[in-house]
KEDREN-389425 format. One record per residue: x, y, z of N, C-alpha, C, CB in turn; residue in one letter. Coordinates in steps of 0.2 Angstrom, whole numbers, plus 5000, padded with zeros to 4 digits. Glycine has a CB too. Example, Ala and Ser with C-alpha at 12.3 -4.5 7.8 and 13.67 -1.06 7.14 Angstrom:
506649725039506249785039506649845039505749785045A 506449895035506849955036506450005039507049975029S 
! end
This chain:
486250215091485750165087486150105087485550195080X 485950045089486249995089486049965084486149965093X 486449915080486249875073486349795073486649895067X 485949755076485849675076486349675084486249615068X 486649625085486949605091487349675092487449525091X 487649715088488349755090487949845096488949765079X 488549825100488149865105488449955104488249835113X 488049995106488050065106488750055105487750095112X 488850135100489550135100490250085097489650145107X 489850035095490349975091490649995085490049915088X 490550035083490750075075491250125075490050125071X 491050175080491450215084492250175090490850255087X 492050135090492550105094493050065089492250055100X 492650035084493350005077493550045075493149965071X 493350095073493750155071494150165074493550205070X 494050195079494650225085495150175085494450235095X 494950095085495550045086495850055080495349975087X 495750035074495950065067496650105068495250125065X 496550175071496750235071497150225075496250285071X 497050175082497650165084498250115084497550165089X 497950055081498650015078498950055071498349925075X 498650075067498950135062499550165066498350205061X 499550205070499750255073500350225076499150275078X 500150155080500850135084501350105077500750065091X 500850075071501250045067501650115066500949995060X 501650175062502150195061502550235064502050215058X 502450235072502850255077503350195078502350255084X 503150145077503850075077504250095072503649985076X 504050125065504450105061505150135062504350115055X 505650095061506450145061506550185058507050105060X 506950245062506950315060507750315057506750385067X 507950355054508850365054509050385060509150415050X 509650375062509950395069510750395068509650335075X 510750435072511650445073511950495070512050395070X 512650495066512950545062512650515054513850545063X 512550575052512350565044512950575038511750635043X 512950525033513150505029513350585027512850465025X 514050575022514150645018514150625012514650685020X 513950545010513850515004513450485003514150495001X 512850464996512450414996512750354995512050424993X 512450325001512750245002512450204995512350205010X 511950244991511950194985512150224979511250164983X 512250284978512550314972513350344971512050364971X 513250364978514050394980513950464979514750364975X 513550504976513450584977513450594983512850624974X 513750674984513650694989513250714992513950714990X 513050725000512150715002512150805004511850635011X 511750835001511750915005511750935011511350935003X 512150975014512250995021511551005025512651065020X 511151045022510351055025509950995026509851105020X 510350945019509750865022510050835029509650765014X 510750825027511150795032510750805040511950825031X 510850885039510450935048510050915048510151025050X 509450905043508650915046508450855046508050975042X 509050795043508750715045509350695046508450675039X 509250675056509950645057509950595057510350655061X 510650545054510750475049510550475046510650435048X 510350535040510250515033510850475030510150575028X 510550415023511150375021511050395013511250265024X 510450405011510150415005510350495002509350395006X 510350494996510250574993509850574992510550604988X 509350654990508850664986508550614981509050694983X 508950604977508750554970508350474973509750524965X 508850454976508850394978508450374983509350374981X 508150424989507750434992507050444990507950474994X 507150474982506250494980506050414976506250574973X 506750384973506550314970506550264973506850304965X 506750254978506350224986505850214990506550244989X 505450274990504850314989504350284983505050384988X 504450294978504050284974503950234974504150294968X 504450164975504350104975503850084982505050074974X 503950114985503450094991502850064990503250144995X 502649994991501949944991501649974997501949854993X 500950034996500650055004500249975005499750135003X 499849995011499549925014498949955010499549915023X 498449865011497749895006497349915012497349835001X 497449935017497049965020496249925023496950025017X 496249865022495949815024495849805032496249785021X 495049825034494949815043495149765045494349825046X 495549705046495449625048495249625051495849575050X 495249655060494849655063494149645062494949695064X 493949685058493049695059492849635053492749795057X 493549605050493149535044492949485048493749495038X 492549455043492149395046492649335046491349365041X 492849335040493449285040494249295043493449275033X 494349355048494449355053494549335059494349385053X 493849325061493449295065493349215066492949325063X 493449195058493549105059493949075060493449075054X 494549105060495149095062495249065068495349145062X 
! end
């Protein structure tokens, strides 16, 4: 079902786009890498053997890690794409 100018399948295709700049944005973001700290680089405790293995370059402990986290601003999830005032630009 088409709606005014926008042709079959326009709804379904912003989404998919949507879903795919989503996707690459968190694929770019920098991962840790390398040999992993055996201290936190902001508190100085020492980072647990099992985080160090299962995340390599961890620099953060536990603690510091979750209040890092918490402080995170998500995005507002706002389509720009599909805004009009997008568009005038």
């Amino acid at each position: 079902m088409a709606g005014g100018w926008a042709k079959d399948g326009a709804v379904n295709e912003q989404i998919e786009a949507s879903i795919s700049d989503e996707l690459a944005r968190l694929r770019a973001q920098k991962r840790p890498a390398g040999e992993s700290r055996t201290h936190c680089v902001e508190c100085e405790e020492p980072i647990p053997e099992p985080r160090r293995i299962a995340i390599p370059g961890v620099t953060l402990c536990i603690d510091c890690q979750t209040e890092r986290d918490a402080a995170f601003k998500p995005r507002s999830g706002i389509n720009r794409r599909g805004s009009k005032d997008s568009q005038l630009k």
